[in-house]
KERO-915610 format. One record per residue (C-alpha): residue in three letters; x, y, z; residue number from 0. Coordinates in steps of 0.001 Angstrom, whole numbers, padded with zeros to 6 digits. Layout:
<pts>
{pt 'ALA' {X Y Z} NUM} ...
</pts>
This chain:
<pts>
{pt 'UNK' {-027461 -002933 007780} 0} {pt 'UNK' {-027628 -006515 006641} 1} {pt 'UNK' {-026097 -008749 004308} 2} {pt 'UNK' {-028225 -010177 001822} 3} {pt 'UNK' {-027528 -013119 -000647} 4} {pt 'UNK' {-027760 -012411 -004010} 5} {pt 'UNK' {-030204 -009033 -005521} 6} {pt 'UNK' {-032005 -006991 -003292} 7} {pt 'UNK' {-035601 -008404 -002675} 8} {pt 'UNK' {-037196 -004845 -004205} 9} {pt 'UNK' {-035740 -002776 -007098} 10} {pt 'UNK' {-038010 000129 -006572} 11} {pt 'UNK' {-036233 003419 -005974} 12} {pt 'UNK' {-033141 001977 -007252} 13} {pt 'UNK' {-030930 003598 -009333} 14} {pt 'UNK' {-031090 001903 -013802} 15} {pt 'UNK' {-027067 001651 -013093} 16} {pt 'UNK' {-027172 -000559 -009771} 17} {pt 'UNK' {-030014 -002476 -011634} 18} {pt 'UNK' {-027742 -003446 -014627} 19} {pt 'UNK' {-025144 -004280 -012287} 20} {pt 'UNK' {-027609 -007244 -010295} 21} {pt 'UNK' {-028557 -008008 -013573} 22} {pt 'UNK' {-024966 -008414 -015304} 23} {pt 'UNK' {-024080 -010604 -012331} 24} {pt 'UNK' {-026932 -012817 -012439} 25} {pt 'UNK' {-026653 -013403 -016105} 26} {pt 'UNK' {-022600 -014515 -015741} 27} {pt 'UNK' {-023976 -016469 -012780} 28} {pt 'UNK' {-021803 -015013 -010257} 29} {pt 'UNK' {-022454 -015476 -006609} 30} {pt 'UNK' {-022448 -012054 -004603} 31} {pt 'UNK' {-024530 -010465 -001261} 32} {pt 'UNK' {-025180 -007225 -000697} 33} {pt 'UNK' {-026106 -004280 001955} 34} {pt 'UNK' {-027925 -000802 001046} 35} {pt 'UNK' {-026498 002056 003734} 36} {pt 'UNK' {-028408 003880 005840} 37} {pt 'UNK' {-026676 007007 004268} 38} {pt 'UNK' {-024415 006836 000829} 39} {pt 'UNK' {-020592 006070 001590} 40} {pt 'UNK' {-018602 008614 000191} 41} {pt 'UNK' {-014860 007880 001700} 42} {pt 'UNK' {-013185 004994 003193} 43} {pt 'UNK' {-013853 006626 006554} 44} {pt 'UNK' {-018258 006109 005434} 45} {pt 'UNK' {-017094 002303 004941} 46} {pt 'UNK' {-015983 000739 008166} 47} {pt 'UNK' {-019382 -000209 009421} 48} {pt 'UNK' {-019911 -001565 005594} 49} {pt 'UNK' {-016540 -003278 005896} 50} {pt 'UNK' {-017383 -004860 008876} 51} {pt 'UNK' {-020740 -005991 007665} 52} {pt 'UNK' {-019339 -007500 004439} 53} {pt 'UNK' {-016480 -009403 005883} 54} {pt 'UNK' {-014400 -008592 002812} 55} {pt 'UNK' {-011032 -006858 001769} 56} {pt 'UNK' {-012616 -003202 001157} 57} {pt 'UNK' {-011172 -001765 -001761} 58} {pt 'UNK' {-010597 001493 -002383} 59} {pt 'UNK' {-011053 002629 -006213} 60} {pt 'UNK' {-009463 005620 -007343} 61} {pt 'UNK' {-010045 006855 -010884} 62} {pt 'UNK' {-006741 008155 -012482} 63} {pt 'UNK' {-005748 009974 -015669} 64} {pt 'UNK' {-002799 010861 -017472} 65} {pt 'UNK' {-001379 014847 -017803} 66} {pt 'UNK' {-002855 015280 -021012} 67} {pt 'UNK' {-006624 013188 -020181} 68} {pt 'UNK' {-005737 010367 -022913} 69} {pt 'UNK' {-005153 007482 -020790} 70} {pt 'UNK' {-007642 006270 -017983} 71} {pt 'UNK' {-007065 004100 -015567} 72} {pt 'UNK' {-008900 002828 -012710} 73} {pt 'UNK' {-006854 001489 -009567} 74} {pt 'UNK' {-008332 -000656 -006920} 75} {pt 'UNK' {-006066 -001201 -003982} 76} {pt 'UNK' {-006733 -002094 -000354} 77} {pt 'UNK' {-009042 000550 001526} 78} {pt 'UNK' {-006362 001264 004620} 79} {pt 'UNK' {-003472 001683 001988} 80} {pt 'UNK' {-001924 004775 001567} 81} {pt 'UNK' {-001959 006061 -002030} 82} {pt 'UNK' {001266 007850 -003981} 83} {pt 'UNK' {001485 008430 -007707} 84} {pt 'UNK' {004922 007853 -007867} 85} {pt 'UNK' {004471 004159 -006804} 86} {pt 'UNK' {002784 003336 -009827} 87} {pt 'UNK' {003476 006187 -012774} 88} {pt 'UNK' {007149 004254 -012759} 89} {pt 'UNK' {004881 000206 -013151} 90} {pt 'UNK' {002660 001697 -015775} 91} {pt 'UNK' {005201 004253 -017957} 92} {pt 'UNK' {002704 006981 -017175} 93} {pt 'UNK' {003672 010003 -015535} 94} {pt 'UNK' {002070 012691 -014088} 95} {pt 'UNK' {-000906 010583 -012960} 96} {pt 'UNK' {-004034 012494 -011554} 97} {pt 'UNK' {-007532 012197 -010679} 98} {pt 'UNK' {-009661 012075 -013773} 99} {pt 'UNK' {-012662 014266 -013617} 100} {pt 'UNK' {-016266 013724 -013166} 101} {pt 'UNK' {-017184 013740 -016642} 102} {pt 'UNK' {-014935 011340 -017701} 103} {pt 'UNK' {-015524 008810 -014812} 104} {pt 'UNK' {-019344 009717 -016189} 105} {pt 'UNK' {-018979 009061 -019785} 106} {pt 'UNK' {-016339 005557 -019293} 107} {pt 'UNK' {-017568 004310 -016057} 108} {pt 'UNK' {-021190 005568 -015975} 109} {pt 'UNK' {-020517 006353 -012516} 110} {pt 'UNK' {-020184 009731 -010156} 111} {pt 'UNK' {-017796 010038 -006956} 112} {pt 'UNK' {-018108 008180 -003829} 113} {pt 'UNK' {-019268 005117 -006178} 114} {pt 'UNK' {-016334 004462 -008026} 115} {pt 'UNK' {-016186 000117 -008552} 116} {pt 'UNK' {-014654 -002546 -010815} 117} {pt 'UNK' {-017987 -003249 -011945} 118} {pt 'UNK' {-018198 -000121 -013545} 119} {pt 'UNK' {-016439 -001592 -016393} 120} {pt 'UNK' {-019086 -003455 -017784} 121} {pt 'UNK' {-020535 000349 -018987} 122} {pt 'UNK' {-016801 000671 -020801} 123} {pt 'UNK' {-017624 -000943 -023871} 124} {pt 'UNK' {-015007 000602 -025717} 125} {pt 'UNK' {-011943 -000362 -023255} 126} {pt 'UNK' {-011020 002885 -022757} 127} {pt 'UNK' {-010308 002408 -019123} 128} {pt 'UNK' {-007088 000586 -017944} 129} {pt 'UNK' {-008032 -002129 -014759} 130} {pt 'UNK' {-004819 -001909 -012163} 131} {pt 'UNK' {-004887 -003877 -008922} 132} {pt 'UNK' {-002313 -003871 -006014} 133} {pt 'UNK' {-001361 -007565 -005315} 134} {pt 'UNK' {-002093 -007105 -001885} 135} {pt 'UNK' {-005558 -007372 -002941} 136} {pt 'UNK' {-005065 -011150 -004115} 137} {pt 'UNK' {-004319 -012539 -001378} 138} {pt 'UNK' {-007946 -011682 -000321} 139} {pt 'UNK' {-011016 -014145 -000955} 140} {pt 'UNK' {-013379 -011701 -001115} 141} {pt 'UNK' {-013299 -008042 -002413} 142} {pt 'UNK' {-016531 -005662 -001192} 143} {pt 'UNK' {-017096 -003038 -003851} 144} {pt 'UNK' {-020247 -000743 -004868} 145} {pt 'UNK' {-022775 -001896 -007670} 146} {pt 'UNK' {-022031 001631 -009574} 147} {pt 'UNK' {-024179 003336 -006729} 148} {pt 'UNK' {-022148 004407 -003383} 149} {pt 'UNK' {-025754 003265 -001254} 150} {pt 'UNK' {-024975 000182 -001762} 151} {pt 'UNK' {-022106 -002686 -001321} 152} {pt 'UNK' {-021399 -006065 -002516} 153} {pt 'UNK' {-019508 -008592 -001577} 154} {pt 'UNK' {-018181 -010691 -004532} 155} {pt 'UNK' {-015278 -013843 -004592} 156} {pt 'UNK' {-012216 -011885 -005973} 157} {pt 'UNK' {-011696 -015372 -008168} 158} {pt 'UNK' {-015254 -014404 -010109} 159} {pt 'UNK' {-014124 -010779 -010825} 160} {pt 'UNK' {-011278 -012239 -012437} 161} {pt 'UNK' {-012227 -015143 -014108} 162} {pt 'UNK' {-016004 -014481 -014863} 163} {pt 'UNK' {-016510 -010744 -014714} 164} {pt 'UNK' {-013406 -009499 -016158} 165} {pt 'UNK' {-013529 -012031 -019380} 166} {pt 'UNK' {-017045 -011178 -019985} 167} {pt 'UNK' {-016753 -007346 -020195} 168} {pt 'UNK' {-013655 -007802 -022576} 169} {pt 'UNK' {-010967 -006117 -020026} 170} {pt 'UNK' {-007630 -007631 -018766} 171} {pt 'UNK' {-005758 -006050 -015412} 172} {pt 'UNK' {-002108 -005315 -014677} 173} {pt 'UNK' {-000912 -006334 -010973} 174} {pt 'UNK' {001177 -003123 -009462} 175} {pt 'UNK' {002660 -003260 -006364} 176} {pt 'UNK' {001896 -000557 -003842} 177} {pt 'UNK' {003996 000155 -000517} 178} {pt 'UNK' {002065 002292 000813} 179} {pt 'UNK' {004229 003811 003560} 180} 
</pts>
């Protein structure tokens, strides 16, 4: 694996969703580099040697639902954090949180398991999909994430996600604060 600045040189074989993504970023003139995996990284576990490549707080992205599948929500916290419900149902006055399913990470997100990202919000047109990020994450410059494909990583300044990304695809976050003990 190497890191590469900016789009990869070649977009053949690569998926219409990871093309929009280099595309998106381009046109908001963010700064990012990027890595394709010798084989797709489906857990945290499939990430180290993309963590270490990247240099970058790995993130881990879980995509989280309400009892009754009303509310979304999409939760990036540090990759080596523990994750509870509790911890955050209490921040967010939603209990009973759970993994959403496929179809709606699909439909919101246009994105399947393993390849769960921020930048899967730019496909949520309809802000359906609530943005929460531990704080932990903000004391990092640089957050490594997935263009929408789990083949793939980027590495992207945490300041453009949230000053230049977020604006542009019309979605705000709430901080929560994770233990994770």
């Amino acid at each position: 694996m190497e890191l590469h600045y900016g789009r990869p040189s070649s977009m053949e074989g690569r998926a219409e969703r990871e093309v929009r993504v280099y595309d998106f970023l381009d046109q908001l003139g963010i700064e990012y580099w990027q890595t394709d995996h010798e084989q797709a990284a489906n857990t945290m576990e499939d990430c180290k040697e993309v963590d270490a490549i990247l240099n970058a707080t790995l993130c881990k992205n879980l995509f989280l639902c309400n009892r009754q599948k009303t509310a979304f929500y999409l939760l990036l916290m540090p990759g080596d954090k523990p994750f509870k419900t509790k911890e955050i149902s209490g921040q967010i006055q939603s209990p009973r949180l759970s993994f959403a399913p496929e179809d709606a990470m699909l439909s919101y997100l246009d994105i399947l398991p393993g390849a769960v990202s921020v930048l899967g919000l730019m496909n949520d047109h309809e802000n359906k999909v609530r943005l929460l990020i531990d704080r932990d994450l903000f004391e990092g410059e640089y957050l490594g994430c997935h263009p929408c494909v789990n083949t793939s990583s980027l590495k992207i300044r945490m300041a453009d996600i949230l000053e230049k990304f977020l604006p542009a695809v019309s979605h705000e976050y709430t901080a929560v604060t994770l233990v994770g003990e």
